[in-house]
C-alpha positions as CSV (number, residue, x, y, z in Angstrom):
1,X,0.0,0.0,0.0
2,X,3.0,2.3,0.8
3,X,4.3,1.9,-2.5
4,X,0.7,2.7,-4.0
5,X,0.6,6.0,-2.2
6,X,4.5,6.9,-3.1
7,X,3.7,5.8,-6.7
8,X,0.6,8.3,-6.4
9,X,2.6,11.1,-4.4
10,X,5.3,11.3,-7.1
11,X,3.0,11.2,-10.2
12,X,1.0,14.4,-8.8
13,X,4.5,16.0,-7.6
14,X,5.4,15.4,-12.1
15,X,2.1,16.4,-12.7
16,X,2.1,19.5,-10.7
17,X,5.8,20.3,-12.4
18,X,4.4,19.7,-16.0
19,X,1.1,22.2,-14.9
20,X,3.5,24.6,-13.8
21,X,5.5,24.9,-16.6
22,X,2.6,24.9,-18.4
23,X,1.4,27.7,-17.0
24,X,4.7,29.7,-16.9
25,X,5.2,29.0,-20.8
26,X,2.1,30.6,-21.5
27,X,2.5,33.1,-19.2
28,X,5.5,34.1,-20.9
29,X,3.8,33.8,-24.3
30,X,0.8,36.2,-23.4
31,X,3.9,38.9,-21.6
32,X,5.2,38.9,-25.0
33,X,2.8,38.7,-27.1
34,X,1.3,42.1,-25.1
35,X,4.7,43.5,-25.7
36,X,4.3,43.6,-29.0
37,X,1.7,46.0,-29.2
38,X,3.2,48.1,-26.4
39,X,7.0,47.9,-27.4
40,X,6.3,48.6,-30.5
41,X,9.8,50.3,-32.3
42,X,11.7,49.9,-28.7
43,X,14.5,48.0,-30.6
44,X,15.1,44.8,-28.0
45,X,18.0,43.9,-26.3
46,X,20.4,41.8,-27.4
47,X,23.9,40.7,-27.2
48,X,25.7,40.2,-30.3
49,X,28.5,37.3,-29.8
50,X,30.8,37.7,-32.5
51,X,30.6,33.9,-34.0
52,X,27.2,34.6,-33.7
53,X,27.2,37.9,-35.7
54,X,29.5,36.9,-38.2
55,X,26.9,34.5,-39.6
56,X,23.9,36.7,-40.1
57,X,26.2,37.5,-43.4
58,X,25.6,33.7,-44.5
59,X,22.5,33.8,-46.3
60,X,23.9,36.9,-48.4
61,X,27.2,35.1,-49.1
62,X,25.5,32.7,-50.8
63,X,22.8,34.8,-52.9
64,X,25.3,37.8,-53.4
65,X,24.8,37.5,-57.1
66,X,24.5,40.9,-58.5
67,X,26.1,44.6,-57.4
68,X,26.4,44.5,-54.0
69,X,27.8,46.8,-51.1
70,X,31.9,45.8,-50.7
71,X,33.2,45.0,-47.3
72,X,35.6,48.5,-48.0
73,X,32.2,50.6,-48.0
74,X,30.5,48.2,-45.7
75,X,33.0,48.8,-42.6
76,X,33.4,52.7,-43.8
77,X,29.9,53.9,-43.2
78,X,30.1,51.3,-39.6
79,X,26.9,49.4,-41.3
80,X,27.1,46.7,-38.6
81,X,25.8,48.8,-35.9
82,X,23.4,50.0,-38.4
83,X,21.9,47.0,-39.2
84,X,22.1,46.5,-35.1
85,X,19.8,49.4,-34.9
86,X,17.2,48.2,-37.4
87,X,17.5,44.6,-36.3
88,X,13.9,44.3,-35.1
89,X,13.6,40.5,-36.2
90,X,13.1,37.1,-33.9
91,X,14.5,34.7,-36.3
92,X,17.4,33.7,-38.3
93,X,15.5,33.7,-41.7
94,X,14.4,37.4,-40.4
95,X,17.9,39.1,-39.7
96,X,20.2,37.4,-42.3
97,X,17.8,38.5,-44.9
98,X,17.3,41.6,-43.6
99,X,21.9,41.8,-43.7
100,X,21.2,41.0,-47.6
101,X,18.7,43.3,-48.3
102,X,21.1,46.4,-46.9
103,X,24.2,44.5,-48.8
104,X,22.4,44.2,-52.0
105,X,20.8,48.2,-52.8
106,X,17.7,47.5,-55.2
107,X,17.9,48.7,-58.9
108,X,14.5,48.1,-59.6
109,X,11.6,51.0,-58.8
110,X,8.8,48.1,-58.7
111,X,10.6,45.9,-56.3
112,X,11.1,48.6,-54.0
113,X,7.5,49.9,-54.3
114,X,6.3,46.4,-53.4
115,X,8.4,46.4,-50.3
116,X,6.3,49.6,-49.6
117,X,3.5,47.9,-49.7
118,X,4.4,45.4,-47.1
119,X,6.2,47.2,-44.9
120,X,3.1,49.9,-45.1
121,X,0.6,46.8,-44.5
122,X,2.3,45.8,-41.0
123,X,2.5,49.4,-40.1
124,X,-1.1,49.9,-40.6
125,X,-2.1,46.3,-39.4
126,X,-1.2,45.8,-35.6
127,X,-3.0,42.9,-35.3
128,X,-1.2,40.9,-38.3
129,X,1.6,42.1,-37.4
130,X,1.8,40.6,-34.1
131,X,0.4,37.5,-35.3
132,X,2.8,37.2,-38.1
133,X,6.0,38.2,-35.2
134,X,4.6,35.6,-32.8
135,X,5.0,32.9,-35.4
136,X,9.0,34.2,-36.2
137,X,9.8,33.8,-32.6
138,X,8.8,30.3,-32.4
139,X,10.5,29.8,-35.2
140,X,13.9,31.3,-33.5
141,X,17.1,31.4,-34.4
142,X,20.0,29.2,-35.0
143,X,23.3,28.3,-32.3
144,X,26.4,28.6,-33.2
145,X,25.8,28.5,-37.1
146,X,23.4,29.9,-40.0
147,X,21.0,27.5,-41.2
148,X,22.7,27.8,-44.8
149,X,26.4,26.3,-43.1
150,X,24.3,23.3,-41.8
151,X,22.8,23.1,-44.8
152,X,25.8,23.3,-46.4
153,X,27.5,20.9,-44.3
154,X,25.2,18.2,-45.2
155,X,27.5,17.6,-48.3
156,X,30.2,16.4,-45.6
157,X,28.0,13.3,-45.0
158,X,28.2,12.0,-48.7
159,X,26.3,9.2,-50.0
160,X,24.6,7.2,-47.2
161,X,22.4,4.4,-47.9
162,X,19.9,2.2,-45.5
163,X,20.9,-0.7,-47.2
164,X,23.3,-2.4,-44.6
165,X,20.4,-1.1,-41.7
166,X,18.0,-3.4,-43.5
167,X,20.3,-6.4,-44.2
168,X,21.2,-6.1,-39.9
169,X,17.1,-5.9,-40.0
170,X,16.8,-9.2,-42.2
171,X,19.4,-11.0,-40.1
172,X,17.4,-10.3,-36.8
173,X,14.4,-11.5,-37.9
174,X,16.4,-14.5,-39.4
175,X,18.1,-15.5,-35.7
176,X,14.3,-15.2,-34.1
177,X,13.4,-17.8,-37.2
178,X,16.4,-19.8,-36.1
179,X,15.4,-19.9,-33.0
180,X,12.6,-22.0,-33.7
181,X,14.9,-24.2,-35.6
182,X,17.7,-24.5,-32.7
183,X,17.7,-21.9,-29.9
184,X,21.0,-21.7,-29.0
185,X,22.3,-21.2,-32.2
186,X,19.6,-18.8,-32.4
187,X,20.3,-17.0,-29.3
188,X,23.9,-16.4,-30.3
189,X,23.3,-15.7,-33.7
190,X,20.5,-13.0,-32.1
191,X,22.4,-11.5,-29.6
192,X,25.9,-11.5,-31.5
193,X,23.9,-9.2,-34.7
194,X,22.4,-6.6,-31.7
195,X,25.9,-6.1,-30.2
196,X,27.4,-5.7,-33.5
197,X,24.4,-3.2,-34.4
198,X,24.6,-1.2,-31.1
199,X,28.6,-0.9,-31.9
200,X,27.5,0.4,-35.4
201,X,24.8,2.5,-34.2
202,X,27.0,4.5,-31.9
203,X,29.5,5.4,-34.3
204,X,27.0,6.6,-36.4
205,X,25.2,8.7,-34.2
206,X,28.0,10.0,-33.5
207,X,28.4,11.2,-37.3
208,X,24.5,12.4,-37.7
209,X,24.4,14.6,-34.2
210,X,25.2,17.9,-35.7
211,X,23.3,18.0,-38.7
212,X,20.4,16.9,-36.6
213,X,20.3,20.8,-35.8
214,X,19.4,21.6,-39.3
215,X,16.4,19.4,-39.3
216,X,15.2,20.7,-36.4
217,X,15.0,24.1,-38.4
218,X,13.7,23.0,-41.0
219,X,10.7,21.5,-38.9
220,X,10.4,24.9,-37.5
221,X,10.7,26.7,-40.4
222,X,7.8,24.1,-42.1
223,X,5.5,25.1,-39.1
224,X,6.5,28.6,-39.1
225,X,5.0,28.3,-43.1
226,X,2.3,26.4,-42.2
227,X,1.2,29.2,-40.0
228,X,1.5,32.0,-42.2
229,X,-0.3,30.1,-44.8
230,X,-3.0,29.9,-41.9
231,X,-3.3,33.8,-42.2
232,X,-3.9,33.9,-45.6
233,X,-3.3,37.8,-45.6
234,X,-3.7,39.7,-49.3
235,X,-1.4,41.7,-49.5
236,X,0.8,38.5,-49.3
237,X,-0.5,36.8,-52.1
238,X,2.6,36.2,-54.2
239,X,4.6,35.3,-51.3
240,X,1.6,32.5,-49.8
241,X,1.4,30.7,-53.6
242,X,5.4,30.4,-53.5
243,X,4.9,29.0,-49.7
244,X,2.0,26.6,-50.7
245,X,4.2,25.2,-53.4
246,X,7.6,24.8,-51.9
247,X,5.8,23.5,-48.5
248,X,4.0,21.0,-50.0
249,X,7.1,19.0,-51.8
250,X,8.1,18.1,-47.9
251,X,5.5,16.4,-46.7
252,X,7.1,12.9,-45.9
253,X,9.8,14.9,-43.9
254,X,8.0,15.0,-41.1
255,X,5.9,11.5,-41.2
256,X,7.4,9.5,-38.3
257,X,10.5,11.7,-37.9
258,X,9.9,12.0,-34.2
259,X,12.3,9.2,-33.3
260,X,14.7,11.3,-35.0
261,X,13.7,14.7,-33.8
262,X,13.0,13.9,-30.0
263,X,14.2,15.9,-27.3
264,X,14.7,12.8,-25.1
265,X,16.7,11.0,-27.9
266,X,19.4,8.7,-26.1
267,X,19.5,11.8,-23.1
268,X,19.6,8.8,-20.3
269,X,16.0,10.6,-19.0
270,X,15.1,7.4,-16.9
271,X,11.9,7.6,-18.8
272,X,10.5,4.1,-19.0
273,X,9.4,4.7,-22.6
274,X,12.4,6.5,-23.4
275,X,14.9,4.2,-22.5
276,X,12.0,1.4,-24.8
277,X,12.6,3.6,-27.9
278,X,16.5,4.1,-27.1
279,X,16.9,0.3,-26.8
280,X,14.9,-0.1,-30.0
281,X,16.9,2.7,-31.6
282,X,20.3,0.8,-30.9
283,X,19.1,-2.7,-32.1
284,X,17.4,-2.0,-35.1
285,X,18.5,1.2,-36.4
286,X,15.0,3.2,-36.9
287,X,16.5,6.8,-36.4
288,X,19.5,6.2,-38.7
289,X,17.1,4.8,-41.4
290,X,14.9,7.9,-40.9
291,X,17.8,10.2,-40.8
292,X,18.8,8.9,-43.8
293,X,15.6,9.2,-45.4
294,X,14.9,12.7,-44.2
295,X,18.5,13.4,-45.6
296,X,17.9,12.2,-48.8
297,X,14.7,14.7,-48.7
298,X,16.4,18.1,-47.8
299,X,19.0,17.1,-50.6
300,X,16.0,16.7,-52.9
301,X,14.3,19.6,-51.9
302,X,17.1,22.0,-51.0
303,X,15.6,24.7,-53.2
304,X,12.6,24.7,-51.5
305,X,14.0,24.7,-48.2
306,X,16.0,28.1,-49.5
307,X,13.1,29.4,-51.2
308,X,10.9,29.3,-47.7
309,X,13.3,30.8,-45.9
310,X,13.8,33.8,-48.4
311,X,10.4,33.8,-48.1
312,X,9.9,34.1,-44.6
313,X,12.9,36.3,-44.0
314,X,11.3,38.9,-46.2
315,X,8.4,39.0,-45.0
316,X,9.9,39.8,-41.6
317,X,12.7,41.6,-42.5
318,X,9.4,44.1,-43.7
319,X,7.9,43.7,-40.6
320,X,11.5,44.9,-39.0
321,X,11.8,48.1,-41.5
322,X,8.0,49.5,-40.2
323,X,9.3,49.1,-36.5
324,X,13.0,50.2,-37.2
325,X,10.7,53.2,-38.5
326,X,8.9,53.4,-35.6
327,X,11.6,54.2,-33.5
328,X,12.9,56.9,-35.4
329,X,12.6,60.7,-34.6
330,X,11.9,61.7,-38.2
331,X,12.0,59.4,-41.9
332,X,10.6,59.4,-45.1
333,X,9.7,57.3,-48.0
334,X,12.6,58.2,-50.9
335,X,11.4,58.6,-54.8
336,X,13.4,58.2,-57.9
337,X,14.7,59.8,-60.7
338,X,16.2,59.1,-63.8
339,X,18.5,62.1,-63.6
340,X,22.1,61.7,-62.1
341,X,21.0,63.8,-59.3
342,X,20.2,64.4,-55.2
343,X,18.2,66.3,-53.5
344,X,17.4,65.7,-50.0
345,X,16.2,67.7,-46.6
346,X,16.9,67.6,-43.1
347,X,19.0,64.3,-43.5
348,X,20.8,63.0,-40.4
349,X,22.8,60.3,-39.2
350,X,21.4,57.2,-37.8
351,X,24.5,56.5,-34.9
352,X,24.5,59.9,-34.3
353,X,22.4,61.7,-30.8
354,X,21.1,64.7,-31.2
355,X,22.2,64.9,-34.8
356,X,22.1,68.2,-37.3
357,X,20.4,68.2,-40.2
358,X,22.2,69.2,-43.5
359,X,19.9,69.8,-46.8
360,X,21.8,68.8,-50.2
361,X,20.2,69.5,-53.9
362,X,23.2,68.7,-56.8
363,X,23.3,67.2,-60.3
364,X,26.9,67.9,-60.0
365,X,29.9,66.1,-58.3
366,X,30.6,68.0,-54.6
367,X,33.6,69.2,-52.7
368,X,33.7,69.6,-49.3
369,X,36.2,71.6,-47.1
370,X,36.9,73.0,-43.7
371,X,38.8,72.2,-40.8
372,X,39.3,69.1,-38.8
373,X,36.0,67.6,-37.1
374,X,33.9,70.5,-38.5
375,X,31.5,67.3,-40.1
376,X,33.0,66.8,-43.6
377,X,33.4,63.3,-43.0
378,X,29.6,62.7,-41.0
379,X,28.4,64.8,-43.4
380,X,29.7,62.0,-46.2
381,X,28.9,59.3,-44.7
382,X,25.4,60.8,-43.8
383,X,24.7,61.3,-47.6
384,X,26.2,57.1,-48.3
385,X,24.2,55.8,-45.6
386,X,20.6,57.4,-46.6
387,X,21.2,56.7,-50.3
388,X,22.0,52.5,-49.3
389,X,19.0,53.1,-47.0
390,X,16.7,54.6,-49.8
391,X,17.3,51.8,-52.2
392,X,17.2,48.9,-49.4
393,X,14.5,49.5,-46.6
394,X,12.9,52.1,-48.8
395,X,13.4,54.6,-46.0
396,X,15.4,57.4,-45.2
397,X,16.3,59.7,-42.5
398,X,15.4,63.0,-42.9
399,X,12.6,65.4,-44.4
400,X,12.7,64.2,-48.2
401,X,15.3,62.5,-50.3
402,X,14.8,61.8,-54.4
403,X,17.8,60.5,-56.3
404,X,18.8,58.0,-59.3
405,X,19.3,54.5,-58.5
406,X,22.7,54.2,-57.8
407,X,25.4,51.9,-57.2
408,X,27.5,52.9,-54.5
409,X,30.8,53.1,-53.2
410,X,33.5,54.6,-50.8
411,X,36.6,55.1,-49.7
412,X,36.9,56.8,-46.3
413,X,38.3,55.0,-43.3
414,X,41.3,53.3,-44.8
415,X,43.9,51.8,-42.8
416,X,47.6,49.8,-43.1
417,X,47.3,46.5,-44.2
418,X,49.7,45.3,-42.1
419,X,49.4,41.6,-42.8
420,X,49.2,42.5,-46.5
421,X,52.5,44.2,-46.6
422,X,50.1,47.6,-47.9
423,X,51.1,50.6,-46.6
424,X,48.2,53.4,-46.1
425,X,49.1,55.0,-49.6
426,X,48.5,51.3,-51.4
427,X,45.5,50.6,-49.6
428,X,43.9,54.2,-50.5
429,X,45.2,53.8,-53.8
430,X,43.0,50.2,-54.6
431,X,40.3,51.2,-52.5
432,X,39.9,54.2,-55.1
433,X,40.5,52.3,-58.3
434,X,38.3,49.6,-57.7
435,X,35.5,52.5,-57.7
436,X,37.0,53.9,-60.8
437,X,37.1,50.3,-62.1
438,X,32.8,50.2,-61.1
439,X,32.3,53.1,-62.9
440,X,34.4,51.6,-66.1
441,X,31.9,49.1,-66.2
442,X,28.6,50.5,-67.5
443,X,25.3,49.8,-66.1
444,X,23.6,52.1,-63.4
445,X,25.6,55.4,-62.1
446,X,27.9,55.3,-59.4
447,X,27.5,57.5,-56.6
448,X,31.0,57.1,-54.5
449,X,32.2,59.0,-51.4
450,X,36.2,59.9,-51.1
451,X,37.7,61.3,-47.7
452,X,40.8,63.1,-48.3
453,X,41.6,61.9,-51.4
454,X,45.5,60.6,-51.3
455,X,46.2,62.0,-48.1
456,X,48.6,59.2,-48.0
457,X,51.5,61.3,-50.2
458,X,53.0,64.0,-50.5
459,X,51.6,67.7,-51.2
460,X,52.4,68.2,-54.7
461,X,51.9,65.0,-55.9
462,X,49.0,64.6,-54.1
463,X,47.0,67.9,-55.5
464,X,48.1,66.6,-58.8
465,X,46.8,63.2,-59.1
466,X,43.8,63.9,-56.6
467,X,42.3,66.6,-59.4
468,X,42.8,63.9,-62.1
469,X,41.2,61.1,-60.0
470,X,38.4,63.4,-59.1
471,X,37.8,64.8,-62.9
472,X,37.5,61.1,-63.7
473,X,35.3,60.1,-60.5
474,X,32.9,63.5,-61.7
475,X,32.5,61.7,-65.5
476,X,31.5,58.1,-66.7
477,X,28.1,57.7,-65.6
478,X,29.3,59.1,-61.8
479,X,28.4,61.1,-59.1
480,X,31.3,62.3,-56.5
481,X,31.1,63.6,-53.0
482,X,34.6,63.9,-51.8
483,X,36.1,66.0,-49.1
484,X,39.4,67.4,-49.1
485,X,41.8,70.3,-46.3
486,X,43.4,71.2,-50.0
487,X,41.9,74.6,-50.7
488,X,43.6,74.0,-54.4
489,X,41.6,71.7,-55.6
490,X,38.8,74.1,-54.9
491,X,40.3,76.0,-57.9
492,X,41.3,73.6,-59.9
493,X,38.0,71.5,-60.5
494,X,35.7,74.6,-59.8
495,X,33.9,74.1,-63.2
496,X,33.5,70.4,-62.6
497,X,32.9,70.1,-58.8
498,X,30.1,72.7,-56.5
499,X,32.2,74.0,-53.5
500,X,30.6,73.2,-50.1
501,X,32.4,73.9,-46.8
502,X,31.7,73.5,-42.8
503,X,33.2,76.1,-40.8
504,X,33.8,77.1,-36.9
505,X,33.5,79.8,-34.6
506,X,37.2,80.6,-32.2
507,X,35.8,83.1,-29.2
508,X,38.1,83.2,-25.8
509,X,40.4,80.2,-26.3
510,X,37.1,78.0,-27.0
511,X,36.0,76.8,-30.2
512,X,32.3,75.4,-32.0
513,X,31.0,73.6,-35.0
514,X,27.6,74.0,-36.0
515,X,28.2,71.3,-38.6
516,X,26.0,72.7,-41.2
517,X,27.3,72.5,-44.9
518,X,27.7,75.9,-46.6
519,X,28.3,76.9,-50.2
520,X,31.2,77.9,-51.0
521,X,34.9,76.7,-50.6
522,X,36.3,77.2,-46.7
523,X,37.7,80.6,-46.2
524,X,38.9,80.4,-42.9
525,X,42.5,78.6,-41.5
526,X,42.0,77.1,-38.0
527,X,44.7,74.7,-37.5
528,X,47.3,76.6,-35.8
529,X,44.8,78.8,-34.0
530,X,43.8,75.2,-32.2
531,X,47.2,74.9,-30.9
532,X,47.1,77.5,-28.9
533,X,43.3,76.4,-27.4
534,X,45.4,73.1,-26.6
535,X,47.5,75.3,-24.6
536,X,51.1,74.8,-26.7
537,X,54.1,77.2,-26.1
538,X,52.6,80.8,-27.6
539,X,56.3,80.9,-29.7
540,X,55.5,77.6,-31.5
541,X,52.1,78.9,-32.2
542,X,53.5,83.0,-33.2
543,X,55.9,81.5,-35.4
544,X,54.1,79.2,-37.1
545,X,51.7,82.1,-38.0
546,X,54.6,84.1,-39.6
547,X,55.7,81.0,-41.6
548,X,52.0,80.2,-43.0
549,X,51.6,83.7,-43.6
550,X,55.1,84.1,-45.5
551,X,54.1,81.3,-47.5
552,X,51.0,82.4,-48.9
553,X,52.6,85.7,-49.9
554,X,55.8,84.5,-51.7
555,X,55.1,80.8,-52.4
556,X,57.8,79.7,-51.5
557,X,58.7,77.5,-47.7
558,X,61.8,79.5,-46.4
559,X,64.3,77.6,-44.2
560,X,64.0,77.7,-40.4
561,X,66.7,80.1,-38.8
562,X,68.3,77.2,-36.5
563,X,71.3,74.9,-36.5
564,X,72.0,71.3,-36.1
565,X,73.1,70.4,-32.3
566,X,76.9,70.0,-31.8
């Protein structure tokens, strides 16, 4: 009777543990689910682990097949903590497609005006939206890998074939037959074929474990499609038929694939029926036969597999851009023109706090001066970013933006290739031709961004071959917005380049930027006048004066009045 009432005492102490979590689960399904309607364009926190990071690029590695942002203008314009910023998804199909879509700016007016149409949709449609978001997070995302390097890896398996599972099948039927015949024979024969099959079966186990990860996606992603087929929403029309079709080729995936797919699989639970289906698992082989099938089945079907998940990531990635919007102080919906041109209000950088806005309206190339930190460079990478923006989330960050569709490029925050054997002068050097290489190729205009063009030389040679560089970057189907400290070049491409400037204000030793672009080249010299706010000896600071001013009366740099230490 004791061991009745124990019995009884333990089964409503697992009962009460499976009710509980239970109830917390759905608990924390119906917190969330409120949050998002409330958090709506609160980006959420997350910590990006580098591994981790790295492969939200995977999906766009391997569908990179057009014009696409370069890793050069990619880590100029910092478009990692961008992406961070706008990174509103819940799954892995969600974020890496949303990467690709800021990698790979659109060339096509209609494809952009149908992302509109989604984004717009979700914006408008709180309800849908949530429903659609609840269904991403249960479909998650991935561990240590993308979906597309398990996917990938699935090569590393080669050719497997249930053949030898079937013949140690045949032959354990054949001992019970024997057994009939002569049981001890029998008996041996049985028990000799299950030891060599558990040996077997643990070695390849051992080989199926980490691709076992991948199917579990993929059974994810299938119920995350089944789901969003459930909706039937209109304005997803195109994408639903493309679901239905690429869904429906994977139906005996799943059929009896939970002795593959369970959580308890060979975990050493204690679970009666558990440790029933793991002893049946090491005799006869029924997950390695199923794996094996299911294998054979995302090989088959591996198109369909990508095809939902570039499905799927769209749609969220959409459902990303309208909350990413959300959370901004001020956007607006770019338009397009067929003119080489840009004209744009109150644009503003997206890393930036408090940010000033700077107008721009050209059909020319554009050189900037003005002292150090006075915004040239923000300014330039404010103009890159909202362009990649227009023609990739169909937004932008300021009062109103029309331009071309444009390929773009930059070279801005170069460094020493060290490893390379580059020095900085090399490195600018390629970083610049391969934009004058892009423009050599035809197609759609460039629009390319240059930060002190050859700052890596010296003066004269420098002023030289920056003029010719930037009278080639202003031609051939291209659009140039470079800034430069060398006042000459403000002359010498005056009919080809408009002059913009930033400038500062020196009062009582302090001075102030109001980082708003100007026409006109810079007028004003501030270089030396900083020394002295950084409190150097007033002689080095006097004297420097006298030289600068010398110079720019004769022309010519007079020797200093010193001698060489005895």
């Amino acid at each position: 009777m004791e061991y009745v009432i124990f019995a009884v005492v333990m089964a409503g102490l697992v009962l009460i543990f499976l009710l509980k979590g239970y109830y917390d689960y759905q608990k924390s399904e119906k917190q969330f689910a409120q949050q998002l309607y409330t958090d709506y364009g609160i980006l959420p926190q997350r910590e990006y682990n580098p591994r981790q990071f790295e492969n939200i690029s995977h999906y766009f590695l391997k569908h990179n097949d057009g014009f696409h942002i370069d890793d050069i203008t990619w880590n100029d314009l910092n478009m990692d903590e961008i992406f961070k910023k706008m990174n509103f998804t819940y799954s892995a199909a969600g974020e890496e497609y949303l990467y690709y879509m800021l990698r790979c700016p659109c060339m096509d007016e209609q494809e952009l005006r149908r992302r509109e149409e989604m984004i717009r949709y979700f914006q408008e449609n709180q309800d849908d939206r949530a429903a659609y978001q609840l269904i991403f997070h249960k479909l998650g995302r991935m561990g240590k890998f993308s979906i597309y390097d398990y996917l990938d890896y699935l090569d590393n398996l080669g050719k497997r074939s249930n053949i030898p599972h079937y013949i140690s099948l045949i032959l354990l039927l054949a001992s019970v037959g024997l057994m009939f015949i002569q049981l001890p024979l029998g008996l041996v024969a049985f028990f000799g074929i299950l030891a060599y099959n558990n040996i077997n079966y643990f070695k390849e186990k051992g080989e199926i474990d980490p691709y076992i990860t991948s199917f579990s996606y993929v059974f994810r992603l299938l119920d995350a499609v089944r789901e969003i087929k459930a909706n039937d929403t209109a304005v997803l029309k195109e994408e639903l038929d493309a679901l239905k079709k690429s869904s429906t080729s994977m139906g005996s995936f799943k059929h009896g694939s939970f002795i593959v797919m369970s959580g308890n699989r060979m975990s050493g639970s204690g679970n009666p029926l558990d440790m029933l289906l793991d002893y049946l698992r090491m005799g006869f082989h029924l997950d390695l036969i199923k794996f094996n099938h299911m294998l054979s089945e995302v090989r088959k079907h591996i198109q369909d597999i990508d095809r939902m998940i570039t499905i799927a990531g769209r749609i969220e990635a959409m459902i990303a851009v309208g909350a990413y919007r959300a959370s901004l102080p001020g956007h607006c919906v770019p338009e397009f023109t067929k003119e080489i041109s840009i004209d744009a209000k109150g644009m503003y950088h997206p890393l930036i706090e408090n940010p000033v806005e700077n107008d721009m309206h050209t059909s020319a190339s554009v050189l900037i001066t003005g002292s150090n930190a006075s915004g040239k460079s923000t300014f330039l990478k404010t103009m890159a970013v909202n362009s990649i923006l227009a023609q990739t989330i169909h937004t932008c960050l300021g009062d109103y933006y029309q331009g071309a569709l444009f390929r773009i490029a930059s070279s801005m925050s170069l460094r020493d290739d060290v490893q390379g054997g580059d020095s900085y002068y090399m490195v600018e050097i390629k970083a610049i031709k391969r934009i004058l290489d892009l423009c050599a190729e035809g197609g759609p205009p460039v629009l390319c961004f240059v930060d002190e063009v050859l700052r890596g030389t010296n003066t004269v040679e420098r002023i030289a071959a920056s003029s010719q560089i930037l009278k080639s970057l202003s031609q051939n189907n291209c659009m140039c917005f470079a800034a430069t400290h060398d006042i000459e070049l403000t002359h010498l491409l005056v009919k080809i380049y408009k002059n913009y400037h930033f400038t500062e204000k020196i009062e009582e030793n302090d001075i102030s930027f109001t980082y708003k672009i100007i026409e006109g080249r810079a007028a004003s010299r501030n270089a030396i006048k900083l020394l002295g706010i950084m409190g150097y000896d007033p002689s080095i600071i006097r004297k420097a004066e006298e030289m600068a001013a010398d110079f720019l009366s004769s022309g010519v740099w007079h020797g200093l009045d010193c001698e060489m230490p005895q």
